[in-house]
Each structure stands twice: as structure tokens, then as C-alpha cells.
C-alpha positions as CSV (number, residue, x, y, z in Angstrom):
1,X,-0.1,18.4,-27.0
2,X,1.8,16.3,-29.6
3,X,0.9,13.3,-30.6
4,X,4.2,11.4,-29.1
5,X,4.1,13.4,-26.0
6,X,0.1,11.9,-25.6
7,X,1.6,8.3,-26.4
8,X,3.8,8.6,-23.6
9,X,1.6,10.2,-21.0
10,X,-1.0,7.3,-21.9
11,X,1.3,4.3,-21.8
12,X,2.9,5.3,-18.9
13,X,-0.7,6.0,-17.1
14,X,-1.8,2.6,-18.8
15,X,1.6,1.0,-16.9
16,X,0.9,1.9,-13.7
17,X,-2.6,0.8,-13.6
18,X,-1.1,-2.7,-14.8
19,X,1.2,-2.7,-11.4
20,X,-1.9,-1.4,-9.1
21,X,-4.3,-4.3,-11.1
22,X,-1.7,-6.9,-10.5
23,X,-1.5,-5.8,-6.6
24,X,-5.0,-5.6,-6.3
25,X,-5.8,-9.0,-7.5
26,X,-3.0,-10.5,-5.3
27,X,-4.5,-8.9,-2.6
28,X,-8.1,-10.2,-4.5
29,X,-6.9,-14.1,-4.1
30,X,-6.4,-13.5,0.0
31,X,-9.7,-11.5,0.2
32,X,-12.8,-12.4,-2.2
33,X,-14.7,-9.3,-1.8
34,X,-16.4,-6.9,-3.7
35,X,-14.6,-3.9,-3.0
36,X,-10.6,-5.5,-4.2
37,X,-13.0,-7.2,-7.3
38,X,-13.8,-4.0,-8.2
39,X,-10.7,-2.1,-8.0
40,X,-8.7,-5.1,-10.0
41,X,-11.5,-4.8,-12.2
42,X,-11.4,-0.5,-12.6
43,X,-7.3,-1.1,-12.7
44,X,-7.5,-3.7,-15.8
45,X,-10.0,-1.9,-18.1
46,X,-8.4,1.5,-17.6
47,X,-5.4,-0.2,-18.7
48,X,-7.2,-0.8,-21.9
49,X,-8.5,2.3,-22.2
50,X,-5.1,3.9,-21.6
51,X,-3.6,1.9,-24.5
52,X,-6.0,2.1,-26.9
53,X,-6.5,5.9,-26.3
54,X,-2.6,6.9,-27.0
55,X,-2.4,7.6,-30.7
56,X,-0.4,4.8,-30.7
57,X,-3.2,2.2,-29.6
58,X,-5.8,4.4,-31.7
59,X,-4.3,4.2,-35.1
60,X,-3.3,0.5,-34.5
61,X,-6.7,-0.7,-33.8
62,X,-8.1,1.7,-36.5
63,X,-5.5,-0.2,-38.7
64,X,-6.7,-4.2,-37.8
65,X,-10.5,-3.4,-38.4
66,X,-10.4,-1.0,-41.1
67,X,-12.7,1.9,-39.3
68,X,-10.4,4.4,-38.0
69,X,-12.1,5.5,-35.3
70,X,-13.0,2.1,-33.9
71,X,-11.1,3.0,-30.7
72,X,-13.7,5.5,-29.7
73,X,-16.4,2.8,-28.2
74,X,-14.4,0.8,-26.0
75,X,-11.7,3.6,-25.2
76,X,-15.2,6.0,-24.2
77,X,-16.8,3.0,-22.6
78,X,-13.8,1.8,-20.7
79,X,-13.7,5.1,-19.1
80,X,-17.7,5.2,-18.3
81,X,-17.3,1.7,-16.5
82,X,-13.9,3.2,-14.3
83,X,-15.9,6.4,-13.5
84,X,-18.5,3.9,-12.9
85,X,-16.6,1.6,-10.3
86,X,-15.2,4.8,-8.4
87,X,-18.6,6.4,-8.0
88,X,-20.3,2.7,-6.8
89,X,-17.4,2.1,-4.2
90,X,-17.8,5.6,-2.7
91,X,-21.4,4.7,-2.5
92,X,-20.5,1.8,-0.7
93,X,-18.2,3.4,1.7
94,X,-20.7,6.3,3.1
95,X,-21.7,5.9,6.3
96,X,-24.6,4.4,5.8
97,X,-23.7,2.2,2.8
98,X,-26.6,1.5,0.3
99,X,-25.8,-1.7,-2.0
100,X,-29.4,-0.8,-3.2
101,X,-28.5,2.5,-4.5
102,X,-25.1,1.7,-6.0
103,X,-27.1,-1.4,-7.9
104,X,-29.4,1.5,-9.7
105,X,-26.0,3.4,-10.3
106,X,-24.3,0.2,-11.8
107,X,-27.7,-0.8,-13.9
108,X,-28.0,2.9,-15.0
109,X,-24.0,3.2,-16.3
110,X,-25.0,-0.2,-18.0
111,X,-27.9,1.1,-20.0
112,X,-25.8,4.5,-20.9
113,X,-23.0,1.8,-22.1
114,X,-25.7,0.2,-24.2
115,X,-27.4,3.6,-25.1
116,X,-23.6,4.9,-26.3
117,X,-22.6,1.2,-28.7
118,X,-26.1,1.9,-30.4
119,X,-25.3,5.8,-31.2
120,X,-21.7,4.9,-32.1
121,X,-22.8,2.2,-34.4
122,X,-25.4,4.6,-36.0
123,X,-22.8,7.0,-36.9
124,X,-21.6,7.0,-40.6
125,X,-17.4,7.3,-39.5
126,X,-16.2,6.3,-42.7
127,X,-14.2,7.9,-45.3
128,X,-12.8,10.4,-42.9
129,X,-9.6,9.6,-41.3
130,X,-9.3,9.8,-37.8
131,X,-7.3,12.4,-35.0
132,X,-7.2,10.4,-31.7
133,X,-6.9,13.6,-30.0
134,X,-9.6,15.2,-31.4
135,X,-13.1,12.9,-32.1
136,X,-14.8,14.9,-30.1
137,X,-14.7,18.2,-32.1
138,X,-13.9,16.4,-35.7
139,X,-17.3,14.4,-36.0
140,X,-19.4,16.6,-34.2
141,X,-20.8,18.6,-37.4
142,X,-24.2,17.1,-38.9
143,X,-23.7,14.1,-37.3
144,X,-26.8,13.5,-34.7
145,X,-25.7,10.2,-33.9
146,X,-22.3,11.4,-32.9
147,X,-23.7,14.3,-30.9
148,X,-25.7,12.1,-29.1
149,X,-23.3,9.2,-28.5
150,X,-21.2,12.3,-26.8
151,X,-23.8,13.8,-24.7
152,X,-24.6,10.1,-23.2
153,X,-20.7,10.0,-22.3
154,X,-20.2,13.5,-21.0
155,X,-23.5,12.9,-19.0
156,X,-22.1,9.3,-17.4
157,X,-19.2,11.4,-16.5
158,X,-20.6,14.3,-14.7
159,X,-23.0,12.3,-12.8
160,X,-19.9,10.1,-11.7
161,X,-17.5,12.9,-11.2
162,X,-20.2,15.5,-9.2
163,X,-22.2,12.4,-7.2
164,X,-18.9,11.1,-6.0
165,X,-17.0,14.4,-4.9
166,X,-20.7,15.2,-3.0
167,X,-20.8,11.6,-1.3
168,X,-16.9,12.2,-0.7
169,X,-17.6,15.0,1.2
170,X,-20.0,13.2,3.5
171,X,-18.0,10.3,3.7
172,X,-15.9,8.9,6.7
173,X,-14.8,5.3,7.0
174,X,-13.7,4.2,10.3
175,X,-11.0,2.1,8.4
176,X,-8.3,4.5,7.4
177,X,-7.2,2.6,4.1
178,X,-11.0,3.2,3.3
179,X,-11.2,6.9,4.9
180,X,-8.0,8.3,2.3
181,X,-9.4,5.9,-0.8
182,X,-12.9,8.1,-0.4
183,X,-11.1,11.4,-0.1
184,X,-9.1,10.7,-3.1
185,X,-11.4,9.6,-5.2
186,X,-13.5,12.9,-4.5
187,X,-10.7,15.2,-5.5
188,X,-9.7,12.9,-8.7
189,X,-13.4,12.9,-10.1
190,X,-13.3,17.0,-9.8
191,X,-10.7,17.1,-11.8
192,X,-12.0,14.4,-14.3
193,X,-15.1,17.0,-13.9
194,X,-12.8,19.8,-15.7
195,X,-12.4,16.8,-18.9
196,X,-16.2,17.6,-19.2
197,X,-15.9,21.3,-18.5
198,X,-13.3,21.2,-21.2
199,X,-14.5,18.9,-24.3
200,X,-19.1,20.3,-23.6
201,X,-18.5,24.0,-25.2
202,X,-16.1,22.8,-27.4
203,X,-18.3,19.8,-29.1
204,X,-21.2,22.2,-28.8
205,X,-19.2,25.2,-31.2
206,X,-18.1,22.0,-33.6
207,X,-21.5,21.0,-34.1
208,X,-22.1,24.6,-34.6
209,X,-19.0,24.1,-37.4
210,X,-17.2,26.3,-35.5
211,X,-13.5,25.4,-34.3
212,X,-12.2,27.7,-31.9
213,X,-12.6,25.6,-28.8
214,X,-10.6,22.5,-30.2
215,X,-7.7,23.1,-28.3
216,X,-9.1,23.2,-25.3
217,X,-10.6,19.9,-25.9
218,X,-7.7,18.4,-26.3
219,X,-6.5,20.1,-23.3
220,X,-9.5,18.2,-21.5
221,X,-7.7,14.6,-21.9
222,X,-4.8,16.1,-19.6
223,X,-7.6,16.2,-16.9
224,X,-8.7,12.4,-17.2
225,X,-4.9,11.1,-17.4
226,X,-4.6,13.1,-13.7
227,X,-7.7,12.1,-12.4
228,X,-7.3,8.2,-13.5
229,X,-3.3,8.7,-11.6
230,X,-4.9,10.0,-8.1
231,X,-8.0,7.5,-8.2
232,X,-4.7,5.0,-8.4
233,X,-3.7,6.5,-5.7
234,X,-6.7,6.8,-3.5
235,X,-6.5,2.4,-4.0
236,X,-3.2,2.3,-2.8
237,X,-1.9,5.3,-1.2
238,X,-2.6,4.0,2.6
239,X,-1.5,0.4,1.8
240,X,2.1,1.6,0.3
241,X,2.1,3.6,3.1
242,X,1.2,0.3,6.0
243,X,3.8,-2.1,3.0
244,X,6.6,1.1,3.9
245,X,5.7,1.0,7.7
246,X,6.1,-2.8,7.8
247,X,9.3,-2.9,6.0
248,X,10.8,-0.2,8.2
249,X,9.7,-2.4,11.3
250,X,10.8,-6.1,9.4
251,X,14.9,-3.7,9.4
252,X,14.3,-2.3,12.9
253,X,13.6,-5.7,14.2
254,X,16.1,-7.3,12.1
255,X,19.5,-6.8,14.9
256,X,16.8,-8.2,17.5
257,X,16.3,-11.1,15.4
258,X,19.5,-11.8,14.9
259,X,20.4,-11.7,18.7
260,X,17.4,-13.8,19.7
261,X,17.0,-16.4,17.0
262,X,19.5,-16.5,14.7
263,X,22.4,-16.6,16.8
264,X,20.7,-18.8,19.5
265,X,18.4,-21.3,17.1
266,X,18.3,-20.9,13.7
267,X,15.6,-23.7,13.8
268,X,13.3,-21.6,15.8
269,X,12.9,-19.3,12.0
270,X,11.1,-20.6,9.1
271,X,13.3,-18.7,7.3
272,X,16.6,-18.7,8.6
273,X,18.7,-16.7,6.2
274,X,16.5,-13.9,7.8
275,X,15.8,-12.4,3.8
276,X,14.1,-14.3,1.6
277,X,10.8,-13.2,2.9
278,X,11.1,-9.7,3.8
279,X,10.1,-8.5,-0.3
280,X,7.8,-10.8,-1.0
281,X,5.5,-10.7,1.9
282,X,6.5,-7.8,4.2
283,X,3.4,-9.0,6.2
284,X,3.9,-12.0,6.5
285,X,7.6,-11.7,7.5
286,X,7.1,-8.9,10.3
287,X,4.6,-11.7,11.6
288,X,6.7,-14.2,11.9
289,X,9.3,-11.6,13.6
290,X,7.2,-10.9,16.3
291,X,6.2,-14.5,16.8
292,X,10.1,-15.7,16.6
293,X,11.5,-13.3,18.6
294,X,9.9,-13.9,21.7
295,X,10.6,-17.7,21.6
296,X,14.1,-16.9,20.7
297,X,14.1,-14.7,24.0
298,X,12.8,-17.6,26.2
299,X,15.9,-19.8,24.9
300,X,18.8,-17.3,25.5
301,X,17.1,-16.6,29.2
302,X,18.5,-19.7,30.2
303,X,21.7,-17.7,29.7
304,X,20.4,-14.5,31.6
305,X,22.4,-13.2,34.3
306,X,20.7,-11.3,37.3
307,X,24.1,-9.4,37.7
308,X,24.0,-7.8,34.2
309,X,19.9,-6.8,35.6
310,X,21.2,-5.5,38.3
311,X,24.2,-3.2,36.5
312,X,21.7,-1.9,34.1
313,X,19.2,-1.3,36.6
314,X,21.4,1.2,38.3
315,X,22.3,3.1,35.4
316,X,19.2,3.3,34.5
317,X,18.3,4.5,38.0
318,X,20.8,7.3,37.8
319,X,19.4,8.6,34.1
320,X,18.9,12.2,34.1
321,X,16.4,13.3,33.2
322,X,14.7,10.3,34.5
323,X,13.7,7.5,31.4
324,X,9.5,7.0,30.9
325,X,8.8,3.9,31.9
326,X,8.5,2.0,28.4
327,X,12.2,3.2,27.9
328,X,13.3,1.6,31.4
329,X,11.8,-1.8,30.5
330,X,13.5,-1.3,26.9
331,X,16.9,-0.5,28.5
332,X,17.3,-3.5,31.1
333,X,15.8,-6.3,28.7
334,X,18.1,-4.9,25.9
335,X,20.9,-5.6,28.1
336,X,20.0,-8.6,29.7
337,X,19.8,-9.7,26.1
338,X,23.5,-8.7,24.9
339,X,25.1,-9.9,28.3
340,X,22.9,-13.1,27.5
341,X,24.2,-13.8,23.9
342,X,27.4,-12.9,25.1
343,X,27.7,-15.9,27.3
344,X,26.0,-18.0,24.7
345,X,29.0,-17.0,22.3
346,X,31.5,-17.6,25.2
347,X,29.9,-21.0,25.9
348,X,29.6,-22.7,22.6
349,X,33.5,-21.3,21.9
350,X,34.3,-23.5,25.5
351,X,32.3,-26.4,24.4
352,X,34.0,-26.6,21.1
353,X,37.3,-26.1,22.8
354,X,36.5,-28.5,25.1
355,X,34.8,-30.9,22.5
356,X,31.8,-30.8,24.2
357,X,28.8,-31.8,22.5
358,X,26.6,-28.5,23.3
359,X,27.3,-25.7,25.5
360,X,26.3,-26.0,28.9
361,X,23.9,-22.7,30.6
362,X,25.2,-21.2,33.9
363,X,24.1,-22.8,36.8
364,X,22.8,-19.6,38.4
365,X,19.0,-18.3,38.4
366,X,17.8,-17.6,35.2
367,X,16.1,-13.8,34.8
368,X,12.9,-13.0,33.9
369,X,12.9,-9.6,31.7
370,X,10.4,-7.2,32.2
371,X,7.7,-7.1,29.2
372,X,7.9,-10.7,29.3
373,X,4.1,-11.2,30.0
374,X,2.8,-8.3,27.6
375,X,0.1,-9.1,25.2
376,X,-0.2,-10.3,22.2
377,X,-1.4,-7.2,20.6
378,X,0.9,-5.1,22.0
379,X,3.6,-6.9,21.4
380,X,4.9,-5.7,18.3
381,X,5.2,-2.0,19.5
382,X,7.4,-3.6,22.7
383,X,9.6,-5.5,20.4
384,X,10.3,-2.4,17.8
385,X,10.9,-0.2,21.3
386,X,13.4,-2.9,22.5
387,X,15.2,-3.0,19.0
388,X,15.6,0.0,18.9
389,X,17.1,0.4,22.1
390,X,19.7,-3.2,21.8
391,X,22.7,0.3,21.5
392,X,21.6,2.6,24.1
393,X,24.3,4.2,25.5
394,X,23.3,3.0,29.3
395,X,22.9,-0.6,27.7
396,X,26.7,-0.1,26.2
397,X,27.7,1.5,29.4
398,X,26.3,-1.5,31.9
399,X,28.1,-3.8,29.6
400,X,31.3,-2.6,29.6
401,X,31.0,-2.4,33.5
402,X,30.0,-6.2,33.4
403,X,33.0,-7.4,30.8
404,X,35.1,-5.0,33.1
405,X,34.5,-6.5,36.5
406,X,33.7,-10.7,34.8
407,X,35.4,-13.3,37.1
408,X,32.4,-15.9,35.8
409,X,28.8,-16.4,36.6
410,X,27.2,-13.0,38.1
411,X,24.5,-12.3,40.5
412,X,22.4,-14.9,43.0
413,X,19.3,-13.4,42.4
414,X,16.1,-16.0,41.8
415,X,14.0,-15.4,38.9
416,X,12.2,-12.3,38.7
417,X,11.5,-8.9,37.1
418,X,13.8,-6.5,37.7
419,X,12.2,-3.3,37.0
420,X,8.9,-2.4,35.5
């Protein structure tokens, strides 16, 4: 691997971890616990490590403290304290979490830390310059100190990268987020295993002053950059996946929105250009959907019409093959809905004709859509069914029947709930 090729793997690994550290401590601000500390904390030091470890990074610090291989400590120990983090979370997620045990883990990677800056510091670096790419094998020869700051790290390593795949195994979460963090961090520390599988025989033949096996420790770093990218992933994998759920629910909601609050009241939003929330807090914004919505829908039922209830009902009636029930509910409240904002519209152009101060509702019954008393937990999977059913053919086709046969207010029929 060249030099500019490793630069660019590096800094672009070093990146990413940047975005997921800046996530994670946005999401560390809403909840002060240990496991999003920990992550921010894992994302922001392998950033570090990432930039000081491209040749880049190495050779500049080398540069600013005069001891070219200066990078080695924090870059090595940097990496011992993310192993560290991923193996103390998965001990924390097993099914029977022991904070004990993952306190000896944390206190044990400290001393190795400690153990490592004294070895390092031992070592007599000077006067040879320094390959980024290849400390391992090119100070390994008569240099104890060296040999043994090495074992200490490939030790931390293994001990992280075998402990965690085992307890990864074993592990199952009830929370899903939790569940696909676990799994991936088992499968990224076997692969940050092969780093060790790669860089051992190698250091051993250099120490040997042998040089066969340099290659393939430079080969090794390749493993850590793809292990440090899928331990990224095991963070955030299942909350991209619930921020791209949420979005796709904030667009399917969006026509119902419109329909129910923004045409009707755009003072029942808190946002009523309907966009300035939806990037910024995808939660936040599908929350207030599903709380505007539904007062949106009690306004415009003052403009219901038991007549459009009653054409929709017998379309829906006459469906083959027959509609589940969820779908039936879906299908009249969607057109109750339309025939209801299309009175609203037809009203307000009257009242400004008329130069009437607001428009005036029908004098006829008011109807109560089914769905109307569902609860509050279930009420975001009703709304996203009835959104996505505002252009159902039978809705379209109960319409037209209703603009076809309009002569003014329709149907006599006292409040209720026309089908369930």
C-alpha cells in the first residue's frame, strides 16, 4: 500500500468517525448515559488516531517534536482505549450485564496503557527515521523495550477482539438498536483480530532480523481501518435505519398534513411552512405530525358530510376482493376528509365573495370518522395507513360520484361512525 493511498484510507476513516462523534454527542446532550459517553468518547479518539496514523499525521507530528516516531504512543494507545470501549459496552449489553467485570476490563486496559508509555519511553528511537507503515517490523531488532511495548499492544488487542466476538455470540439485547450494535461489534473485532494475526509473526521474524513478513504487516493496518468502519456501523447502523424510517413517514404524512392542518389552520402547526423541521429533527417533526394531524381532523369535521360517508361506504362495500378491515376505515375517513376540505375551499371562496368575515360550516350533522377514538400509541400507524390511502381509487371514485350528483349540503345522518 502506498503511502498516499494509506493517507486517504485514514483521513477518510478519521472523517467519518468525526460525523458519528458529532451525532453521538448530540444524541449525548438529550441522554446523559454511559453507553452514548462512551461511543462519543471511542468516535473522538479514533479520530485522532486515524489522523495521526496516516503518513500524513505521522510525519507531521514526527516533524513538531523532533522524534520521528512520536506518533506511535498515542496512535497505538488511541487504538487500545477504542478496542477498549467496544469490548466494555458489549460487556455491558450481555444478558446479564456486569458493570463489575467491565470495571476490571477498563482498570486492566488502563494499566496496559501505562505499561505501553513506560516501554515506549524506554526505547532509544532516535537517529533512525521513521516508516509510518512499518514501526512494527523496523524497530523490532535488538530493541527489548520495543518488543515489549508491542507485545503489551497486540495483547490489549486480542483480549478485546476474541472476549468481545465470544460475549457477542452470547449476547441478545431486547432493544434492537442495542441487539445489531452487539452483533457488529463481534464481527468488526474478528477482523481487527486478523491486524494481530497479521503484524505477531511478522514482528517476531524482525526481531529475528529477518524481513520476509513485512508486507504482511503492513497488510494488517487494512484490517483495523475495516474493523474501526463496521464498529461505526454497529453505533449507528439501526438509528440511520429508525432517522430513514421517520423521514419516509414525516413525506408519507406530509399530503395528510396538508389537508388537515395547513389548509384548515395553519395556527394549529408550530411550524407552519410544514419544512423547516423535517432535517433537523426528523423525530421531533413526525411527533408533532401525529399530534397535529388529529386536531386538524377535529376542525375540518365540522365540515364532514354524512352523504360523502355514505357514497364511500358503498363502494367500499362493493370491493372485490373484499378490503381488511384497517383498509375500510382508511378508505371512508380518507374521503370524508377530501369531501371535507373540499367544502372548506368552497366555503371560504363564498365568504370572500360574499365579504363575509369567515366561512360559515354546513348546518347538517357533523361525522364522526372511524379511528377517531384509537390510541395514542397506535396512532401513528393509523395516520401513515390513512395517508397513504387520501388517492385510493374508491376514495377518487366516491368523490366524483359526490361532485357529480352536488345540489348543496348532503346526507341527514346524526353523528356517528360509519363503518369500522
Amino acid at each position: 500500500m502506498s503511502e498516499q493511498t494509506a493517507t486517504a484510507v485514514r483521513l477518510t476513516v478519521a472523517a467519518v468517525n468525526l460525523l458519528i462523534g458529532v451525532w453521538k454527542g448530540a444524541a449525548l446532550l438529550r441522554e446523559r448515559t454511559a453507553a452514548p459517553a462512551l461511543i462519543t468518547l471511542g468516535s473522538a479518539v479514533s479520530v485522532l488516531v486515524y489522523a495521526a496514523a496516516s503518513p500524513a499525521g505521522y510525519r507531521g507530528l514526527g516533524e513538531a517534536t523532533g522524534r520521528p516516531s512520536a506518533a506511535t504512543l498515542p496512535v497505538y494507545s488511541g487504538t487500545v482505549v477504542c478496542c477498549a470501549i467496544t469490548h466494555v459496552l458489549t460487556v455491558l449489553w450481555t444478558a446479564t450485564p456486569s458493570p463489575r467485570r467491565a470495571r476490571t476490563w477498563a482498570g486492566a486496559y488502563a494499566a496496559v496503557i501505562v505499561a505501553m508509555a513506560v516501554a515506549f519511553g524506554a526505547a532509544d528511537l532516535d537517529g533512525r527515521p521513521a516508516d509510518p507503515l512499518r514501526f512494527n517490523t523496523g524497530f523490532a531488532e535488538g530493541r527489548p523495550s520495543v518488543l515489549v511495548f508491542l507485545a503489551l499492544f497486540l495483547t490489549a488487542l486480542s483480549c478485546a477482539a476474541l472476549d468481545t466476538a465470544r460475549l457477542a455470540r452470547r449476547t441478545a439485547p431486547e432493544d434492537p438498536g442495542l441487539r445489531h450494535a452487539a452483533r457488529y461489534f463481534g464481527v468488526s473485532m474478528v477482523i481487527c483480530f486478523g491486524y494481530v494475526v497479521c503484524n505477531a509473526p511478522a514482528v517476531v521474524l524482525a526481531s529475528l532480523g529477518s524481513h520476509a513478513l513485512d508486507g504482511v504487516g503492513v497488510l494488517g493496518s487494512l484490517f483495523g481501518a475495516v474493523a474501526t468502519v463496521l464498529t461505526g456501523y454497529g453505533v449507528t447502523g439501526a438509528a440511520v435505519g429508525a432517522w430513514l424510517r421517520k423521514r419516509r413517514d414525516v413525506r408519507t404524512l406530509r399530503p395528510l398534513w396538508r389537508l388537515a392542518v395547513k389548509d384548515v389552520d395553519a395556527g394549529l402547526a408550530l411550524d407552519p411552512g410544514g419544512t423547516g423541521l423535517c432535517l433537523t429533527n426528523v423525530r421531533f417533526t413526525l411527533h408533532r405530525r401525529v399530534v397535529e394531524i388529529p386536531d386538524g381532523m377535529r376542525v375540518l369535521r365540522a365540515w364532514s358530510s354524512a352523504g360523502a360517508a355514505e357514497a364511500v361506504g358503498r363502494h367500499v362495500e362493493a370491493a372485490v376482493p373484499p378490503l381488511p378491515a384497517a383498509e375500510r376505515q382508511a378508505v371512508v375517513t380518507a374521503a370524508v376528509l377530501r369531501d371535507a376540505g373540499l367544502r372548506l375551499r368552497a366555503a371560504r371562496a363564498h365568504a370572500a365573495r360574499t365579504r363575509q368575515e369567515r366561512p360559515v360550516p354546513p348546518a347538517a350533522p357533523v361525522v364522526r370518522p372511524p379511528g377517531d377514538d384509537t390510541a395514542a400509541s397506535d396512532e401513528r400507524a393509523r395516520l401513515l395507513l390513512l395517508a397513504a390511502h387520501l388517492d385510493h381509487p374508491l376514495v377518487a371514485s366516491a368523490l366524483r360520484e359526490l361532485l357529480a350528483g352536488d345540489t348543496g349540503p348532503r346526507g341527514t345522518s346524526g353523528d356517528r361512525t360509519v363503518v369500522s
